[in-house]
TORLO-674486 format. One record per residue (C-alpha): y, x, z; residue in three letters; residue number from 1. Coordinates in pm, whole numbers, plus 50000, padded with zeros to 5 digits. Layout:
BEGIN
py:px:pz:residu:num
Y:X:Z:ALA:NUM $
...
***
This chain:
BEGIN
py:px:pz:residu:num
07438:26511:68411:UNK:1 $
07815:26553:68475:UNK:2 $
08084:26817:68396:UNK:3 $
08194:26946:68708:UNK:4 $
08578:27064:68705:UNK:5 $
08528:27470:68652:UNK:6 $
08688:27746:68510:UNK:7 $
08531:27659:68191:UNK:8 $
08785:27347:68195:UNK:9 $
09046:27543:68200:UNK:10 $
08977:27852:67960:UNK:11 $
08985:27831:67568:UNK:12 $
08674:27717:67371:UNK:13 $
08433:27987:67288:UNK:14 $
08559:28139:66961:UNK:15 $
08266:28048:66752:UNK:16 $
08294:27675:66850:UNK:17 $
08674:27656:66799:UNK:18 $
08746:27443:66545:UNK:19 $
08861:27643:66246:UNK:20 $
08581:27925:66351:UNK:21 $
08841:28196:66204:UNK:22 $
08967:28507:66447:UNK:23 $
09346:28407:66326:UNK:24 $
09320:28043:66447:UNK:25 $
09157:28109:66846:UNK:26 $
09391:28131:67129:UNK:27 $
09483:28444:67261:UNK:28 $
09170:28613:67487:UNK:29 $
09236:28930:67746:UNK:30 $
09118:29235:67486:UNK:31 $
09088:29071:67221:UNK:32 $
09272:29171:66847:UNK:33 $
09502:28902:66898:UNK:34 $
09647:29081:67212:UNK:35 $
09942:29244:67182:UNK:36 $
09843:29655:67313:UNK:37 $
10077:29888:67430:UNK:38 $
09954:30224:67320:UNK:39 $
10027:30486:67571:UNK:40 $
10062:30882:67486:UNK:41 $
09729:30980:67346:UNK:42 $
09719:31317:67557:UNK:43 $
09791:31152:67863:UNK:44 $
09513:30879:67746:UNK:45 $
09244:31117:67694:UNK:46 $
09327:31332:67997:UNK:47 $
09184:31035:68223:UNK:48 $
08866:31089:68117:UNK:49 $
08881:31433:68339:UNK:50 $
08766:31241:68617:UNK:51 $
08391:31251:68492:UNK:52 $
08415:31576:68285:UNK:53 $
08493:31783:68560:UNK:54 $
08194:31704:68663:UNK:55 $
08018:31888:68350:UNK:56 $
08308:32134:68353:UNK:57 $
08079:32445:68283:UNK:58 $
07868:32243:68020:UNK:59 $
08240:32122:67826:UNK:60 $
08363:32541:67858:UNK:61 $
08001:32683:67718:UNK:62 $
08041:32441:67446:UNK:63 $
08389:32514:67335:UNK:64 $
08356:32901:67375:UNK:65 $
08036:32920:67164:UNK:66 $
08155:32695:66892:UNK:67 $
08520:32900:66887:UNK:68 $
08293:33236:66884:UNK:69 $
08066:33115:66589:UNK:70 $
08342:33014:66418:UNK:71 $
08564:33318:66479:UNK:72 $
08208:33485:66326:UNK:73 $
08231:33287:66011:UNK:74 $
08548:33436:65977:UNK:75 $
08454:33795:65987:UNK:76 $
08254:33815:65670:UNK:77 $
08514:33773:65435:UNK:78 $
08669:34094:65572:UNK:79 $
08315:34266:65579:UNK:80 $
08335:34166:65195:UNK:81 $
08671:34276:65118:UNK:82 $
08544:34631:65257:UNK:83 $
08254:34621:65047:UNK:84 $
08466:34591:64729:UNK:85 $
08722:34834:64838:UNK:86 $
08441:35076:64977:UNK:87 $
08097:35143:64838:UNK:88 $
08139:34889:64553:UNK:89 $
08488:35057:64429:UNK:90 $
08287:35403:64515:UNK:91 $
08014:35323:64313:UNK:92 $
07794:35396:64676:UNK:93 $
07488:35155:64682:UNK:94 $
07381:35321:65027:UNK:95 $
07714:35214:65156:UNK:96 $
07658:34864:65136:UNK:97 $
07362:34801:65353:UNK:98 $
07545:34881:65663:UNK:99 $
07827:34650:65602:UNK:100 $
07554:34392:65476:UNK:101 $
07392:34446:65835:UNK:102 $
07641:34395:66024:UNK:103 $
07722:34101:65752:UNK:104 $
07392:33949:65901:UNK:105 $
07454:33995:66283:UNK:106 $
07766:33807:66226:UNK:107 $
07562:33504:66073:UNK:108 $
07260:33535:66334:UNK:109 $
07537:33540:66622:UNK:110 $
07702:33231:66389:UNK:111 $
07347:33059:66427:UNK:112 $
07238:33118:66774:UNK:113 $
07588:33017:66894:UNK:114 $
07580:32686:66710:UNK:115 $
07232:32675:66891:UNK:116 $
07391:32697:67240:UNK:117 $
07707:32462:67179:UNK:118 $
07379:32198:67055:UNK:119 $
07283:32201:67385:UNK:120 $
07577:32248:67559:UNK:121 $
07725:31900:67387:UNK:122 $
07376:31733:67439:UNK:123 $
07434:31768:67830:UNK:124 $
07792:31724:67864:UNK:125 $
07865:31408:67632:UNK:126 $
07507:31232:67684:UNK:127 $
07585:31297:68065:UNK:128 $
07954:31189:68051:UNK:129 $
07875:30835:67875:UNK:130 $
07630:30725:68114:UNK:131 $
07822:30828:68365:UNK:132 $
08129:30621:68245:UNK:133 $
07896:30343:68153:UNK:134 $
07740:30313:68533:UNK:135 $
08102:30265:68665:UNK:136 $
08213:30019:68385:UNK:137 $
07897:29825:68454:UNK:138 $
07980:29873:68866:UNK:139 $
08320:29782:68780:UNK:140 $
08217:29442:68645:UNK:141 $
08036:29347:68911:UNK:142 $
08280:29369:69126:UNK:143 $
08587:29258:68936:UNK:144 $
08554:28829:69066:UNK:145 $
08458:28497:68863:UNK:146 $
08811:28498:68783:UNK:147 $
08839:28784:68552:UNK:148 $
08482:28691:68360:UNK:149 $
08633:28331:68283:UNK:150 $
08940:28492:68080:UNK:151 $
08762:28726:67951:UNK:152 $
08473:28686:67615:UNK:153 $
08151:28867:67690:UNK:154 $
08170:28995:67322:UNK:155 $
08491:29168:67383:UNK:156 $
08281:29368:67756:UNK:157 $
08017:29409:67543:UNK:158 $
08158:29600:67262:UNK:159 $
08332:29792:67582:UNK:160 $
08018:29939:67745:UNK:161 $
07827:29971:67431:UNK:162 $
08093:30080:67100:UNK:163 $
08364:30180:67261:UNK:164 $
08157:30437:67479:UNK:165 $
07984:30589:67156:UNK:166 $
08312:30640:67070:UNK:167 $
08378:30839:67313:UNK:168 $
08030:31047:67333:UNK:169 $
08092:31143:66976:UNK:170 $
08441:31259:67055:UNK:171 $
08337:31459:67344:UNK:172 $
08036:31589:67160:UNK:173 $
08171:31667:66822:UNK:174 $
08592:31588:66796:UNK:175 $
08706:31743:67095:UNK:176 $
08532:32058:67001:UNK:177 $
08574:32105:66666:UNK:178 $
08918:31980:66720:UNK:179 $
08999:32301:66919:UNK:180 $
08778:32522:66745:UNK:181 $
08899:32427:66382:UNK:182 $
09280:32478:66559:UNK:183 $
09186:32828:66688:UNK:184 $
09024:32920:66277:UNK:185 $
09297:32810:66152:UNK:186 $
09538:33033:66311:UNK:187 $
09307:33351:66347:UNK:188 $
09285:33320:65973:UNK:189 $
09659:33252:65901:UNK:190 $
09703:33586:66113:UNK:191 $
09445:33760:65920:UNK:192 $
09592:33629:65609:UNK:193 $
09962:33780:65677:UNK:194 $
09772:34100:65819:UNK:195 $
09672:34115:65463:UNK:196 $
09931:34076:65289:UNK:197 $
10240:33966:65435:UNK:198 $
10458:33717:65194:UNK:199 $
10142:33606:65038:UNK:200 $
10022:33486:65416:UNK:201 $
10345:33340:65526:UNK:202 $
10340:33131:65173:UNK:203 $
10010:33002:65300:UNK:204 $
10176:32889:65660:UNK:205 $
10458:32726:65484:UNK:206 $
10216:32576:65247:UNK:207 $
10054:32402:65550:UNK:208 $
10351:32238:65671:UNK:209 $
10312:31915:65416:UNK:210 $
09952:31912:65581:UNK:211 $
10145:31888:65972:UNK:212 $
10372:31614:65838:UNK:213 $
10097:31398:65726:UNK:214 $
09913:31460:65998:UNK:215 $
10161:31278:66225:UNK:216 $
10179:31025:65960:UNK:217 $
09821:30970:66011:UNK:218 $
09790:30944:66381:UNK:219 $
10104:30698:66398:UNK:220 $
09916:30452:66154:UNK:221 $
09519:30556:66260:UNK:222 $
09551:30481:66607:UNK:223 $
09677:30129:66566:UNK:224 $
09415:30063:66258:UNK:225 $
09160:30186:66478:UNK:226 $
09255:29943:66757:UNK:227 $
09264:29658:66578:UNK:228 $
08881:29707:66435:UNK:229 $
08755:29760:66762:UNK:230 $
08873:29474:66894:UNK:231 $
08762:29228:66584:UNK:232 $
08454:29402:66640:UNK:233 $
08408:29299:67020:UNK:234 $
08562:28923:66868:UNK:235 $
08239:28893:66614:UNK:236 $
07985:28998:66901:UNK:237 $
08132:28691:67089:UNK:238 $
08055:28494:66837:UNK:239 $
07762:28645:66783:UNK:240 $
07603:28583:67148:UNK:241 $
07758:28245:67137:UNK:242 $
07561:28126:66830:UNK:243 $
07227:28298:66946:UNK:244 $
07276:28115:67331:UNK:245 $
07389:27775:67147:UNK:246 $
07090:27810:66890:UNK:247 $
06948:27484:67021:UNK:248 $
07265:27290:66965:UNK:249 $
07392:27426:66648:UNK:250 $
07011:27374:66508:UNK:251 $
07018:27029:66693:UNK:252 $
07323:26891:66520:UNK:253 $
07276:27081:66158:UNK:254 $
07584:27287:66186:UNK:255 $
07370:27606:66068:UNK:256 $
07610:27587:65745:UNK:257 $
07934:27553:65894:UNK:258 $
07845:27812:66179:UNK:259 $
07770:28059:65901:UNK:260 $
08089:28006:65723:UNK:261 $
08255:28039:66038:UNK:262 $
08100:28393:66100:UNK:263 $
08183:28495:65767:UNK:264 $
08563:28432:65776:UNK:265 $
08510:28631:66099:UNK:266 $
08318:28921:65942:UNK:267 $
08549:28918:65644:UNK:268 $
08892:28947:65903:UNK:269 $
08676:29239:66054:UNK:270 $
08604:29391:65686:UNK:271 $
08989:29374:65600:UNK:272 $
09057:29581:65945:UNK:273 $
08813:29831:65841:UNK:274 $
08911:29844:65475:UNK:275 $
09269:29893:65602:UNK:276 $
09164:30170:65879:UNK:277 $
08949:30320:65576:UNK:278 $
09280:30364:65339:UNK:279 $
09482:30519:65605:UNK:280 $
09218:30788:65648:UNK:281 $
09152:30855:65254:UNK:282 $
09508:30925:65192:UNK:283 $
09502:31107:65441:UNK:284 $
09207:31303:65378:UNK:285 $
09337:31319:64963:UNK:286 $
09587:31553:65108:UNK:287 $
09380:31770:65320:UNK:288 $
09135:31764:64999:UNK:289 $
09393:31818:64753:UNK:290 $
09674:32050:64891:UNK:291 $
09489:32354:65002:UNK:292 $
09296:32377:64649:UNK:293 $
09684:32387:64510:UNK:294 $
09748:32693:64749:UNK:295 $
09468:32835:64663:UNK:296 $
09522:32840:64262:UNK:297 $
09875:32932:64342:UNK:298 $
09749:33230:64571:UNK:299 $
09452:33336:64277:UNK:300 $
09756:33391:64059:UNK:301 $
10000:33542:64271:UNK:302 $
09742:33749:64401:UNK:303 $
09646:33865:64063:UNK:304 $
09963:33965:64002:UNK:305 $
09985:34195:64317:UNK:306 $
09662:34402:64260:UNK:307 $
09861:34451:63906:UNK:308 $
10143:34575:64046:UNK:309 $
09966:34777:64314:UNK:310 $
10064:34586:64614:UNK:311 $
09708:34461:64690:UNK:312 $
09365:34647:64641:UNK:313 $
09077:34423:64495:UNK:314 $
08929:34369:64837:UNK:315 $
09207:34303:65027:UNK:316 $
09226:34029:64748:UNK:317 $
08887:33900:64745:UNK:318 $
08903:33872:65119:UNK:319 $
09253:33725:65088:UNK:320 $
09082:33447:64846:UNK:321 $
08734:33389:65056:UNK:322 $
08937:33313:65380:UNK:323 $
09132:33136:65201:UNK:324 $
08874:32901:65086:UNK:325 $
08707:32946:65474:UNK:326 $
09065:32781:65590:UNK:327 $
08966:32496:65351:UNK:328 $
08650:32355:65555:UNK:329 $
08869:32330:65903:UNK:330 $
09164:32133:65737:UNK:331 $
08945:31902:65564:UNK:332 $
08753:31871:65862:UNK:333 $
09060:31830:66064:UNK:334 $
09072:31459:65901:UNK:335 $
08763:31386:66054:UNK:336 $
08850:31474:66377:UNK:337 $
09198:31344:66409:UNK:338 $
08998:31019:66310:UNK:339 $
08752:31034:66584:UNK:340 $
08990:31149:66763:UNK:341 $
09246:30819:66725:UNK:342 $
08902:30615:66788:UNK:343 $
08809:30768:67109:UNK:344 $
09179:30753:67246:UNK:345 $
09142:30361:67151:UNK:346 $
08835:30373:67318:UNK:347 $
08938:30492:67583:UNK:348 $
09240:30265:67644:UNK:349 $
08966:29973:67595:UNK:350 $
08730:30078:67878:UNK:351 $
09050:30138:68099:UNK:352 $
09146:29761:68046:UNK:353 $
08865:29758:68278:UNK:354 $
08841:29973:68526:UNK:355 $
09236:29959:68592:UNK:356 $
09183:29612:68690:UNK:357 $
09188:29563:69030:UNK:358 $
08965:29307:69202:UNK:359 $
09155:29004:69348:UNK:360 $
08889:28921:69587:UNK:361 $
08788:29261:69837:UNK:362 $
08657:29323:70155:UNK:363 $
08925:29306:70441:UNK:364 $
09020:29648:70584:UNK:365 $
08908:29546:70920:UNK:366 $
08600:29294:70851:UNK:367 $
08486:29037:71130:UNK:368 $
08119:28929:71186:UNK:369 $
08013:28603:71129:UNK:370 $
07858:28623:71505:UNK:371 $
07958:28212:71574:UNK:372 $
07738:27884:71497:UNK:373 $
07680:27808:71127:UNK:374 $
07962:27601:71022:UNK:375 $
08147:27533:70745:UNK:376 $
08561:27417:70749:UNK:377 $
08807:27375:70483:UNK:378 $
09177:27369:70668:UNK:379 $
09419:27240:70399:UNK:380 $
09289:27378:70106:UNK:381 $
09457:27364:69764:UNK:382 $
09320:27586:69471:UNK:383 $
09421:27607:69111:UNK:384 $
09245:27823:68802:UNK:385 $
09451:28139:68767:UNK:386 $
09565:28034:68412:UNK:387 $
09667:27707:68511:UNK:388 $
09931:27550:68746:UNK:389 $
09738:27211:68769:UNK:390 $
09563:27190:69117:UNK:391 $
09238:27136:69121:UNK:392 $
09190:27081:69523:UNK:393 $
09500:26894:69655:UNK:394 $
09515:26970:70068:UNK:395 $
09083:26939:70123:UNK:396 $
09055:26916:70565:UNK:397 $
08636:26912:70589:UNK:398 $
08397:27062:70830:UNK:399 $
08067:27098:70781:UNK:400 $
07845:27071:71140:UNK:401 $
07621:27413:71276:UNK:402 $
07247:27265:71121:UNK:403 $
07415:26940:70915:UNK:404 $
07329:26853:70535:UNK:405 $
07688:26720:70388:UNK:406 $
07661:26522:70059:UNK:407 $
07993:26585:69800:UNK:408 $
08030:26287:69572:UNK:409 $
08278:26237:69352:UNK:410 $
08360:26174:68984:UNK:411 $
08352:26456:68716:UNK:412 $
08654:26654:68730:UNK:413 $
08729:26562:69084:UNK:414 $
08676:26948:69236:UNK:415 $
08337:26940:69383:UNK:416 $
08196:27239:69191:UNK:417 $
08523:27440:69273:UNK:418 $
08533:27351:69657:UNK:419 $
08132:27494:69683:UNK:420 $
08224:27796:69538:UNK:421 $
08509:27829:69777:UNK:422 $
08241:27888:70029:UNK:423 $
08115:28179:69896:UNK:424 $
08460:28309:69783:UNK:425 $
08348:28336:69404:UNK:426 $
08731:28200:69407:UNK:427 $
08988:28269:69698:UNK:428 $
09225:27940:69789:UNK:429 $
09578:27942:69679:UNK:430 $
09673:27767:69997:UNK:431 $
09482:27663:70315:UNK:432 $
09150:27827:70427:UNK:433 $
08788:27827:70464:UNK:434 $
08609:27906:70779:UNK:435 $
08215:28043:70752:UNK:436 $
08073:28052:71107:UNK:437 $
08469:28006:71268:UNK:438 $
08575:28316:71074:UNK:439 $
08872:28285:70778:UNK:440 $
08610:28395:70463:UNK:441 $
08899:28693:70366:UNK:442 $
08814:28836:70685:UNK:443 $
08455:28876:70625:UNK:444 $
08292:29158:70469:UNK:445 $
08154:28991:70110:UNK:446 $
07809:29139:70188:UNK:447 $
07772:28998:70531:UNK:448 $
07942:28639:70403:UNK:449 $
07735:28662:70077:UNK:450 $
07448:28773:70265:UNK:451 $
07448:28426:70479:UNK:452 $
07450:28225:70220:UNK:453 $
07224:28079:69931:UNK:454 $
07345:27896:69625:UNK:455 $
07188:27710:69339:UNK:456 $
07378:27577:69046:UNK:457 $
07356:27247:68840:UNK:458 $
07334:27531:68548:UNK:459 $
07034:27751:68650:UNK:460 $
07101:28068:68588:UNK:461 $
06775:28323:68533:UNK:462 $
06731:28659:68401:UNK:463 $
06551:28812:68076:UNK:464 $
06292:28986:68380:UNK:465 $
05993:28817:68565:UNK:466 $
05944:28486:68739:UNK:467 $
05857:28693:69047:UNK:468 $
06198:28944:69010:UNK:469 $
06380:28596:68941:UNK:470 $
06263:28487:69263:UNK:471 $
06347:28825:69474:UNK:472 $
06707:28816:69372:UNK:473 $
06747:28571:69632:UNK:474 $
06581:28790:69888:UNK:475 $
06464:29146:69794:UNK:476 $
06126:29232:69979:UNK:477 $
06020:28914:70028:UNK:478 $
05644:28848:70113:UNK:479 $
05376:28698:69856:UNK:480 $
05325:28426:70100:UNK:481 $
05707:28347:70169:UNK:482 $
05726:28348:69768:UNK:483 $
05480:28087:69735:UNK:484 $
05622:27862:69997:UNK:485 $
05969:27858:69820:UNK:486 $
05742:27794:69479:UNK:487 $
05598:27502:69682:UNK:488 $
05904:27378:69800:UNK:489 $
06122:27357:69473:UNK:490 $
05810:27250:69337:UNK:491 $
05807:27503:69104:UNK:492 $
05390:27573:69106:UNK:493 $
05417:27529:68699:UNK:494 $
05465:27906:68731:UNK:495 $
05167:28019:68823:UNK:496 $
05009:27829:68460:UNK:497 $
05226:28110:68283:UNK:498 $
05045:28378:68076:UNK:499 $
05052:28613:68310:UNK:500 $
05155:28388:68643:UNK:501 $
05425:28520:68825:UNK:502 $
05455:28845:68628:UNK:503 $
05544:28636:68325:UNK:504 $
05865:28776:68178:UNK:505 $
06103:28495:68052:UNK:506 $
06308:28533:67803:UNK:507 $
06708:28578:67774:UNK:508 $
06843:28324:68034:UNK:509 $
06529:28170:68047:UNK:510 $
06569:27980:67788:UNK:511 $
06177:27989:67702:UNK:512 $
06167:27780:68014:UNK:513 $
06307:27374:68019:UNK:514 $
06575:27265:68226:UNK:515 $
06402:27115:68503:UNK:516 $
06146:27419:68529:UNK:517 $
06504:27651:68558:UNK:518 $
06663:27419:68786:UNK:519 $
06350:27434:69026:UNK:520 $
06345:27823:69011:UNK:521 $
06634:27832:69095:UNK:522 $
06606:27614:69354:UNK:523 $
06280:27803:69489:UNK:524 $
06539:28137:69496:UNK:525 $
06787:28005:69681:UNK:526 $
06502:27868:69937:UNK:527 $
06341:28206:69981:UNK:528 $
06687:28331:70100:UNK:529 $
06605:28170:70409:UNK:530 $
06996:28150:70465:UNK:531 $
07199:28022:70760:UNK:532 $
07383:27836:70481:UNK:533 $
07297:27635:70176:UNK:534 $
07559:27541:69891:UNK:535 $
07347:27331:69643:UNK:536 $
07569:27212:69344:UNK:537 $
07341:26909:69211:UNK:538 $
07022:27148:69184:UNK:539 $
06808:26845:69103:UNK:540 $
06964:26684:68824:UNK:541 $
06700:26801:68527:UNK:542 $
06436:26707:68692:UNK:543 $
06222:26374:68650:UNK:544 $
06240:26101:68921:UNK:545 $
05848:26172:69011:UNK:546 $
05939:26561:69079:UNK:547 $
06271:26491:69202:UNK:548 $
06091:26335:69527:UNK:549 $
05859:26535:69568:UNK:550 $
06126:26827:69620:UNK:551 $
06353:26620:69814:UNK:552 $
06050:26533:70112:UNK:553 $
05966:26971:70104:UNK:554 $
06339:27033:70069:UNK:555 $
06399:26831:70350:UNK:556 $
06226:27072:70560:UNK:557 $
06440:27393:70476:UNK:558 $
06739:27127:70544:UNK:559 $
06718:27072:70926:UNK:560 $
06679:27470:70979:UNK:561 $
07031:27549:70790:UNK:562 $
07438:27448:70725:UNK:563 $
07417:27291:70383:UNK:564 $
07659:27123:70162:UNK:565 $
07506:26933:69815:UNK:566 $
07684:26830:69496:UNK:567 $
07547:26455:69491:UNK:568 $
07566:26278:69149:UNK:569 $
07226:26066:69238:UNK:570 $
07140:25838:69516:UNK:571 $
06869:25987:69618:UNK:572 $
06978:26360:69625:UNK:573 $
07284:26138:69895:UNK:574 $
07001:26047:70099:UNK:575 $
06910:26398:70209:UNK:576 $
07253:26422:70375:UNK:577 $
07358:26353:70726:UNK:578 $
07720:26250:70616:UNK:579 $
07924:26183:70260:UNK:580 $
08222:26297:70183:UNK:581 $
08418:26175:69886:UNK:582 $
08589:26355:69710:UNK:583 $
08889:26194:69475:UNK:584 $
09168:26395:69227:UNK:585 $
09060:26706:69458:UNK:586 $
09132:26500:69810:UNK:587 $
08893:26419:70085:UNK:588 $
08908:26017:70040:UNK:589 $
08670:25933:70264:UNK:590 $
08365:26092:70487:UNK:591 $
08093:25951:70693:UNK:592 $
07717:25801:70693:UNK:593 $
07607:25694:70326:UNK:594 $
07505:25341:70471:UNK:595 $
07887:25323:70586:UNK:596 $
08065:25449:70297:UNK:597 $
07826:25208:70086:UNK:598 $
07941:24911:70276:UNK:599 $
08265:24996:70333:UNK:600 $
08402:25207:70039:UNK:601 $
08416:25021:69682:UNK:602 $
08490:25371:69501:UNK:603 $
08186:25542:69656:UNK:604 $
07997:25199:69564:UNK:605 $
08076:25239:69227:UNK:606 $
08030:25596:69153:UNK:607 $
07691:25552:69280:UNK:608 $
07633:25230:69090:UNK:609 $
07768:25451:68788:UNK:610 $
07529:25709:68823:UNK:611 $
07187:25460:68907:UNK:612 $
07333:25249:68527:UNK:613 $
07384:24926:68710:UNK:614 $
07688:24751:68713:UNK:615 $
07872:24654:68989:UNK:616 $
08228:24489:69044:UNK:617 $
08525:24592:69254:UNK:618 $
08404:24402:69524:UNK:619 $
08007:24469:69530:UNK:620 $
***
């Protein structure tokens, strides 16, 4: 089986088979931690997100109101106190207290029933946000071309749609709340505090000042701690899904050792980034912790001294003293939600990587249907990888025939795979064109051109679902009978001795299955299509020689009724083609029968020679 020249030539190796194994030694991926981020205001970051919360506007202003209210509650019982002690307690009036202890209670059964309704209130709004988000991250990938999902590790998307957007769900559900609730406290309480007693309360508000320094302090470092975490994190899961899709090979070779060494110089880089993130925030936290209980001593004593001297009555103290301790709870808790706060802005900038990328390959604003005869031409096309300058396709002039089979051949890294998925515009050319039908392909709507045309790939791609949903991808609503014809012509009836048949689920990328039973699948998809076109990129070349012709004689068949182009490595697969063309350092080199080419052509002769193990000499 040969390498064909794809983006996978041209993009680094997978991080957990690069040679050292270690974060610090792989080459530079699209958002990964070796990136270099440009962190934009975190206001301005956040305020994107508006675009789905308006949508749960009335859910996000019930939640904020009722948590602000509850809160604002919490704060009324230390003045219901300090009018206790001042009141019936000072009076020596036991009747006195129970109204003041009543309305003591409404306050906390308001408090209780308006945490209730913020519950809820965050349950619909931040569940309903994140899967919102998710559904057009997802839809954004699928429409964002090859291109983009070669430079970028599935690891790094992964931790995207998955992390990154718990991130934000907590933020929305608990940070962005308490964050404006805990701000509103803080204040009604400093005001209540100078209401009080007035130099006593502004030595409290200066006293907070030390706590608004390190607070910027914190965010400066936070943010970029946070950053950097996520992004090891989204590294490791690439290495992660690399090792569990490579299980075969790493167990196949005995690298098990060295594969775990590799992932724990990974996880270790990762525990440093957390470790790191984790000091900023307990410094941080030691002075939220630390600082108020100061003020507070410092107030006990100061405070002591002014019900001496007559400037404070005991109540006015004792409430003084319990809201100070009730500002206590919303500055430490202020720590946490700066913290989730700096996560979710991260987060955020993350998931916009995404979804501010804009697809290179779009429908045309003014489409054209593919109303002509079912050919195929490629007018001067060149093509290189978008992170490389080294063409793979050098000035390619072919035309494919309405109802003609057209054979590729050529030797590994000569462009075959690439030119195929011109067809198709997976890629778009960097110079030239391709014609489906006698239309340029960027003027045709990608549904209608995708629509058109079936492809199978040398690597068989299937999906952790059922044969039978395997088999509809290629064309949804389908018949039982048109679904057993494609079975019968990729000779692919080994899937009906499954468990359960064609309800069989197979496993992640089917790897439960073997390669030939994949590569006939997937060859039995791309049949039911029933397309106008075929692009087959050497879908025979796991199978056995017995099988092999057994599918060419049925696949001949679905042949004569469509356009269809085949990636060629064996001479047999040639022989199902009305013409060859050869394909050389991305050039045409030569194109006609395969009886000619044989005869005439001694690089054609040898490739094939190559390919059937026999040796042959420059000169047949």
């Amino acid at each position: 089986m040969s390498v064909e020249a794809d983006p996978a030539q041209n993009k680094p190796l997978p991080p957990s088979l690069a040679e050292s194994g270690s974060v610090a030694s792989r080459q530079v991926l699209p958002g990964s931690a070796d990136e270099q981020q440009i962190r934009p205001g975190a206001f301005a970051t956040l305020w994107r997100l508006r675009r789905w919360g308006s949508h749960f506007r009335w859910s996000i202003l019930t939640m904020i109101l009722a948590a602000t209210l509850a809160m604002s509650a919490q704060t009324m019982i230390p003045l219901i106190i300090g009018r206790m002690v001042d009141g019936p307690i000072a009076d020596h009036n036991p009747s006195g207290i129970w109204p003041l202890a009543a309305l003591a209670l409404l306050f906390g059964v308001a408090e209780a029933l308006l945490f209730g309704v913020r519950r809820f209130a965050m349950t619909r709004a931040s569940l309903g946000i994140e899967t919102e988000i998710r559904r057009d991250l997802f839809a954004q990938l699928q429409r964002l071309p090859v291109a983009f999902h070669d430079g970028w590790s599935s690891g790094q998307l992964l931790s995207r749609i998955s992390t990154d957007l718990g991130t934000i769900q907590r933020f929305i559900g608990y940070g962005f709340v308490f964050l404006f609730a805990n701000v509103v406290t803080i204040l009604v309480v400093l005001i209540l505090l100078i209401h009080l007693q007035v130099w006593l309360g502004l030595l409290v508000t200066l006293a907070i000042l030390p706590v608004v320094w390190a607070t910027r302090n914190f965010e400066k470092h936070y943010g970029r701690d946070a950053r950097r975490a996520q992004d090891l994190t989204g590294d490791l899961a690439t290495s992660v899904e690399e090792s569990a899709l490579g299980i075969r090979v790493i167990k196949s070779y005995g690298r098990g050792p060295e594969m775990i060494a590799s992932f724990k110089r990974d996880a270790e880089v990762l525990r440093a980034a957390e470790i790191t993130k984790i000091s900023t925030q307990a410094r941080f936290w030691s002075v939220l912790e630390g600082q108020p209980q100061l003020v507070v001593a410092a107030v006990t004593c100061l405070g002591v001294l002014a019900v001496a001297h007559g400037s404070m009555s005991s109540g006015q103290l004792v409430a003084f003293l319990t809201l100070c301790l009730r500002l206590i709870w919303p500055l430490i808790f202020l720590g946490w939600n700066l913290a989730v706060t700096e996560e979710a802005i991260t987060a955020t900038q993350r998931i916009f990587e995404v979804l501010d990328t804009e697809p290179a390959i779009v429908d045309p604003t003014q489409p054209r249907p593919l109303a002509g005869a079912a050919t195929i031409r490629f007018d001067g096309v060149h093509f290189h990888y978008p992170d490389s300058d080294v063409e793979v396709l050098r000035g390619v002039d072919l035309e494919v025939r309405d109802g003609e089979t057209l054979a590729i051949v050529g030797a590994t890294g000569s462009g075959k795979t690439t030119l195929t998925a011109l067809v198709a515009r997976l890629y778009d050319v960097t110079g030239g064109s391709v014609r489906v039908c006698g239309e340029d392909v960027r003027h045709v709507a990608l549904d209608d051109l995708r629509s058109c045309i079936s492809m199978a790939f040398e690597d068989a791609t299937l999906f952790s679902a059922t044969v039978e949903e395997n088999l509809l991808l290629g064309r949804p609503g389908a018949s039982e009978a048109e679904v057993a014809e494609a079975i019968d012509i990729a000779q692919a009836h080994f899937a009906y001795d499954l468990p359960e048949g064609l309800q069989t689920r197979i496993g992640e990328q089917g790897l439960s299955l073997s390669g030939g039973q994949r590569q006939r699948l997937a060859l039995a998809r791309a049949v039911l299509g029933q397309p106008r076109i075929m692009v087959l990129d050497d879908p025979l070349s796991a199978l056995d020689i017995h099988t092999e012709g057994l599918v060419e004689q049925a696949l001949r068949r679905v042949l004569h009724a469509s356009t269809a182009i085949i990636v060629a490595h064996r001479p047999s697969t040639v022989l199902l083609a009305d013409r060859v063309a050869l394909l050389v350092d991305g050039r045409i080199a030569a194109v006609g029968a395969h009886s000619q080419l044989l005869a005439e052509n001694p690089t054609y002769r040898n490739l094939l020679a190559q390919e059937a193990g026999l040796e042959v000499g420059h000169d047949g």
